[in-house]
C-alpha angles and dihedrals in degrees: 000000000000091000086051101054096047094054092052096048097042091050100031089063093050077052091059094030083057096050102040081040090232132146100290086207095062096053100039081060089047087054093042090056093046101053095038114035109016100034093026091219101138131025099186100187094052098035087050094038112172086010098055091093104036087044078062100046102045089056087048086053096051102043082057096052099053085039087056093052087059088060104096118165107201089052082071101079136154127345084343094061103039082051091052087044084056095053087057101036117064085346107079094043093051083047088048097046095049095044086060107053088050095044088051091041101033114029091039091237124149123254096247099043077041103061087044103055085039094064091048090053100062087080119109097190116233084216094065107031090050093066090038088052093042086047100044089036091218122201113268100263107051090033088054086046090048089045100048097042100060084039097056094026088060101075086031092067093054095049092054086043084050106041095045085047089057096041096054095039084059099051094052086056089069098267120140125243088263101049095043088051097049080048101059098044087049088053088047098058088040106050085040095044086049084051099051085042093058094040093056089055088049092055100040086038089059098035093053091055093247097143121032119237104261086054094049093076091051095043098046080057094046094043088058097048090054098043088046091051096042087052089046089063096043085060129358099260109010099113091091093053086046092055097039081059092045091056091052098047088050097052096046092050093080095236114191091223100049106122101046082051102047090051090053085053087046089055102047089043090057089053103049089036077062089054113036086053096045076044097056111040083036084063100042106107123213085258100054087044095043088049089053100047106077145076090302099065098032092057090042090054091042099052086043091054099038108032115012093046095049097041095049094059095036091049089040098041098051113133099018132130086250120129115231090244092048095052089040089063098041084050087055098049127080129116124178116220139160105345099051100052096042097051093040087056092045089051093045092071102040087052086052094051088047093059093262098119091177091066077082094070081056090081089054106042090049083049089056088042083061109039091046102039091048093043097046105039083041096065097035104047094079098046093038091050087050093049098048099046085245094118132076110236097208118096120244107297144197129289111197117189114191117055110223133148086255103045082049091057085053096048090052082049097048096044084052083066088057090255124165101237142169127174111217116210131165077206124092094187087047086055103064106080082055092051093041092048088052101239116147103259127187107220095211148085100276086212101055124106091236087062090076094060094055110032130055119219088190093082088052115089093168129020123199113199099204106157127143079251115084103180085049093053079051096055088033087061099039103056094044092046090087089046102042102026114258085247093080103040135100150174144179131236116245089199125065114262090245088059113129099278085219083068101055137077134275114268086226093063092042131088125236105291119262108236128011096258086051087232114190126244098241081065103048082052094056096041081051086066094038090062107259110158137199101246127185126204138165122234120221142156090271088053117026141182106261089052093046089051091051091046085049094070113167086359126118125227104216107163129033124183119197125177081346092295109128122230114192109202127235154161095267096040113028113189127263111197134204137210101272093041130126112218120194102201135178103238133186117230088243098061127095125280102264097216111239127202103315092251094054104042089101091042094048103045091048091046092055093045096054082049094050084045096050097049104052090054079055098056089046088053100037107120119204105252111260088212089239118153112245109213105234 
C-alpha cells in the first residue's frame, strides 16, 4: 500500500504541476509533506525497513546516470563552452568553498557535514532550469550557460559529496590525512575507470547487434544496477561516481540507439524522481522541520542565493566575452533541483550511521535551497530577461520543415499575423522561394545532431512537418515529440487520403494530421496552381460562424486564434469556431469573399486578388525541377 501511494502521489503531482504548468518539484515536496508529517499516512523508513536506504540509492543512481547520458562534449562549443569551463574550473570549487563557510557559519552545521552538504550544493539541476529557459525564452547564449552548466554541475556534485564521505569515513577507521586522501583518489579512478569500462561494452555490445532491440532498455538497467553495486564494493559509495561516468561514456559513443534509449532512461528516472521526493519529505519528522525553520537556515539560503551565487560567476567569468547583462542573469539563476535533494537525503543517513547527528538537518536545508531557489528564480527569470534585453518579446512560433511553393504561401501568411516563422530544408534550391519571398529558412537536415547547436527549439510553440517525404515528416515528428510535446506537432500526408492504407505508415510513427479532411500534400500543392490562397478573417455576431462555413465552400479552415491562443486543425480535433475569433483558412478563387474587419474589406480583397493573380503567372511559368544541384 506504501509503494502505491507513493507512486500515485509522486506521479500524480507531476500530473498538476503539468496542468497548472508549475514547478513539478515544489509540489511533489508539498504532497510528500502531506501524506507523511501532517496526515501520518505513510512512515517510509519504518514501512521499507532494511530497504529504506537501498530503495534511495538505487534512484540516486539512476537519476546520475541519466543525468550523465545528457553530458555530451562536443555540444559545448565556442564562447558558450570556455564559459561553461569556467563555471567548473575554478567555478564549482569557489562555489564549494563559500558554501561552506556559510553552511558552517550560518546553518550551525559541523566542517565536516559542511564540506559535505556544500559540494552537493554546486549543482544547478537540468530538470528545473529547462522549464525556467523554455518559460522566460532566453536568448541562445545564457540560456545555453545556464543549460550546460546544470547539466555538467549535476554529477559534479556527487563526486565532491563522494569523495569528502570517503575521506572522512576513512579517517574514523583509524587512517592518516595522507592515506585517506591517496584512498580516495585510488577509489575514484577506479570506480570511474569501472564506469567508462562498462560504458565502452555497452556500446560495442549494442553496436555489434548482441542484444535485440526490445532486451537493450532492460540490460542497460540492469547494466547500471551491477556496475553501482561492484563500485560500491571497491569503495563504500562509489557506485554513484562508476555509473555518472557510464552514462557519459555512453552519450559520447555515438550510439545509434541512443534516443530511444535515452527516453526509456527518461521514463524510469521520472518514476523513481516521483519516489525518492514523496520519500523523503514523507520521512521528515516535526522535530527535524521545526529545527530547520528557523534564523539559521534563512540567513544560510539566502547567502547562498545573494552572495555565494553572484561571487562565484563574476570571479569565474572574468575575462570572458560575456556581456554584463549576460553574467548578472545567469548570477541570479540557479535553482537546485533533484540531485541535490536525493543525494543530500541518501547522505543524510549514511552521516547519521557514521556518529555526525547533525547530517539529519541536511534533508531540510536542501528542501529550503529548493523551495526558495525554485520559487524565487521561477517568478524573476521572465521579468529579469526582459529587463535586461535578454528575452525575446515574440510569442512561441512555427517551425516548418519542407520547402515547397505552398508551405512558403503559409509562412508569408503566417508572418502577416505577426507570427514568428522559418522554413528547414536540407535543399538549398527548395529553399529559394522561401529566400526570395523573404521568410527566415535553416539551410540544414532537422534531424542531425549539429541542428541543436544552431537552432533553438525554444522560439518554436508548433511545428508542421510538411516535406515531399513522408516517411521523413514521419520520422521528423516522431523524434521532436518528446521534446515539443506530440500535441503541437503535424504533418501532411504525401499520399491522397484514398491511397491503399497497406502502403502507409503506422499512426504511431506519424504526427497529428494537418487539416480536418487529412488532405495530401500533392493536393495542397494542386490546389496552390490552381489558385487556392491562404485567407484570414474574423468571425462576429454580425458575421458568425455558421454563415462563414457556408461562404468557405470548398475551402479548408486550417488555423483559429482565440484570445490569442492558437488551435491547428486536424483530423482528431477539427476546429469549432466562435464569434471573436480569427480563422486562417485555405480558400479556392472561386469561393466567396469571406468579409474581414470592416476597415480592412478594400485592403483585404485587393490584396487576394493580387495574390490569385500572382499565382496563376507563377503556374504558367513553373518549370519542373531539373534536379540540379544550386551552390549555396
Amino acid at each position: 500500500m506504501s509503494f502505491a501511494l507513493i507512486g500515485v502521489i509522486g506521479v500524480g503531482a507531476q500530473w498538476f504541476a503539468w496542468r497548472l504548468n508549475l514547478p513539478a518539484i515544489v509540489l511533489m515536496s508539498l504532497a510528500g509533506l502531506l501524506v507523511g508529517p501532517v496526515l501520518g499516512l505513510i512512515s517510509p523508513e519504518e514501512d521499507f525497513g532494511e530497504f529504506y536506504s537501498p530503495i534511495i540509492a538505487v534512484a540516486v543512481a539512476v537519476i546520475l546516470f541519466e543525468g550523465g547520458l545528457s553530458l555530451k562534449f562536443e555540444e559545448i562549443k565556442g564562447s558558450v563552452g570556455s564559459a561553461v569551463l569556467r563555471l567548473v574550473i575554478p567555478g564549482v570549487f569557489i562555489a564549494w568553498i563559500l558554501g561552506s563557510l556559510a553552511a558552517y557559519y550560518l546553518a550551525g552545521l559541523s566542517w565536516t557535514v559542511s564540506i559535505l552538504f556544500a559540494g552537493i550544493m554546486v549543482v544547478t539541476g537540468p530538470t528545473v532550469i529547462m522549464p525556467l529557459l523554455r518559460q522566460a525564452r532566453l536568448a541562445q547564449k545564457p540560456a545555453a550557460l545556464l543549460k550546460w552548466e546544470g547539466i555538467i554541475n549535476d554529477p559534479i556534485g556527487a563526486v565532491l559529496a563522494v569523495g569528502v564521505y570517503e575521506y572522512i569515513s576513512l579517517q574514523q577507521g583509524g587512517y592518516s590525512g595522507a592515506e585517506a586522501v591517496g584512498s580516495v583518489f585510488l577509489g575514484t579512478i577506479l570506480a570511474v575507470g569501472w564506469g567508462i569500462i562498462l560504458g565502452r561494452m555497452i556500446v560495442i555490445a549494442f553496436i555489434r547487434g548482441w542484444v535485440p532491440e526490445y532486451l537493450k532498455p532492460p540490460v542497460l538497467l540492469t547494466t547500471v544496477l551491477v556496475g553501482f553495486e561492484v563500485a560500491n564494493l571497491l569503495q563504500e559509495e562509489a557506485g554513484l561516481l562508476a555509473v555518472t561516468a557510464m552514462g557519459v561514456t555512453i552519450a559520447n559513443s555515438k550510439l545509434p540507439s541512443i534516443n530511444q534509449i535515452r527516453h526509456f532512461k527518461e521514463n524510469i528516472a521520472v518514476l523513481f524522481v516521483s519516489g525518492v521526493f514523496v520519500i523523503l519529505t514523507a520521512n521528515l519528522t516535526w522535530d527535524t522541520i521545526s529545527a530547520a525553520l528557523n534564523w539559521q537556515t534563512l540567513a544560510f539560503v539566502s547567502a547562498m542565493i545573494f552572495i555565494v551565487r553572484p561571487v562565484t560567476i563574476i570571479l569565474s567569468l572574468l575575462g570572458t566575452d560575456l556581456k554584463w547583462s549576460e553574467r548578472l542573469l545567469v548570477a541570479w539563476i540557479a535553482p537546485r533541483g533533484i540531485v541535490a535533494v536525493a543525494v543530500s537525503g541518501f547522505f543524510a543517513g549514511v552521516l547519521v550511521d557514521l556518529g555526525m547527528p547533525d547530517g539529519e538537518q541536511m534533508i531540510p536545508l536542501a528542501f529550503a535551497m529548493v523551495f526558495a531557489t525554485v520559487v524565487i528564480h521561477g517568478f524573476t527569470i521572465t521579468p529579469l530577461a526582459k529587463m535586461l534585453n535578454l528575452a525575446s518579446s515574440s510569442k512561441p512560433g512555427f517551425l516548418i520543415v519542407g520547402s515547397t511553393t505552398w508551405s512558403v504561401a503559409l509562412a508569408k501568411k503566417l508572418m502577416d499575423l505577426g507570427k514568428h516563422v522559418v522554413i528547414a530544408d536540407d535543399s538549398w534550391r527548395a529553399l529559394r522561394p522561401a529566400r526570395q519571398a523573404g521568410v527566415p529558412t535553416y539551410y540544414g537536415e532537422i534531424l542531425s545532431e549539429v541542428t541543436e547547436h544552431h537552432l533553438d527549439l525554444n522560439q518554436f510553440g508548433f511545428l508542421l512537418a510538411v516535406g515531399g517525404n513522408e516517411a521523413h515528416n514521419s520520422l521528423v515528428c516522431t523524434d521532436l515529440a518528446p521534446e515539443m510535446g506530440r500535441a503541437v506537432i503535424f504533418q501532411v500526408s504525401t499520399r491522397a487520403k484514398e491511397d491503399n492504407e497497406r502502403r502507409s505508415l503506422s499512426y504511431a510513427l506519424q504526427g497529428r494530421t494537418l487539416f480536418a479532411s487529412r488532405t495530401g500534400l500533392d493536393e495542397l500543392l494542386r490546389r496552390h496552381y490552381a489558385g487556392w490562397v491562404f485567407q484570414v478573417t474574423r468571425l462576429s455576431e454580425e458575421y458568425p460562424p455558421e454563415r462563414y462555413l457556408k461562404d468557405l465552400g470548398e475551402g479548408e479552415p486550417m488555423m483559429m486564434i482565440r484570445k490569442e491562443q492558437i488551435f491547428i486543425a486536424s483530423g482528431d480535433s477539427p476546429l469549432k469556431p466562435e464569434a471573436g475569433d480569427t480563422i486562417l483558412a485555405y480558400v479556392p478563387p472561386e469561393a466567396l469573399k469571406v468579409r474581414a474587419e470592416p476597415e480592412n474589406d478594400e485592403e483585404s480583397s485587393r490584396d487576394e486578388k493580387g495574390e490569385i493573380e500572382r499565382k496563376k503567372e507563377e503556374a504558367l511559368n513553373h518549370l519542373p525541377n531539373d534536379g540540379k544541384p544550386e551552390t549555396p
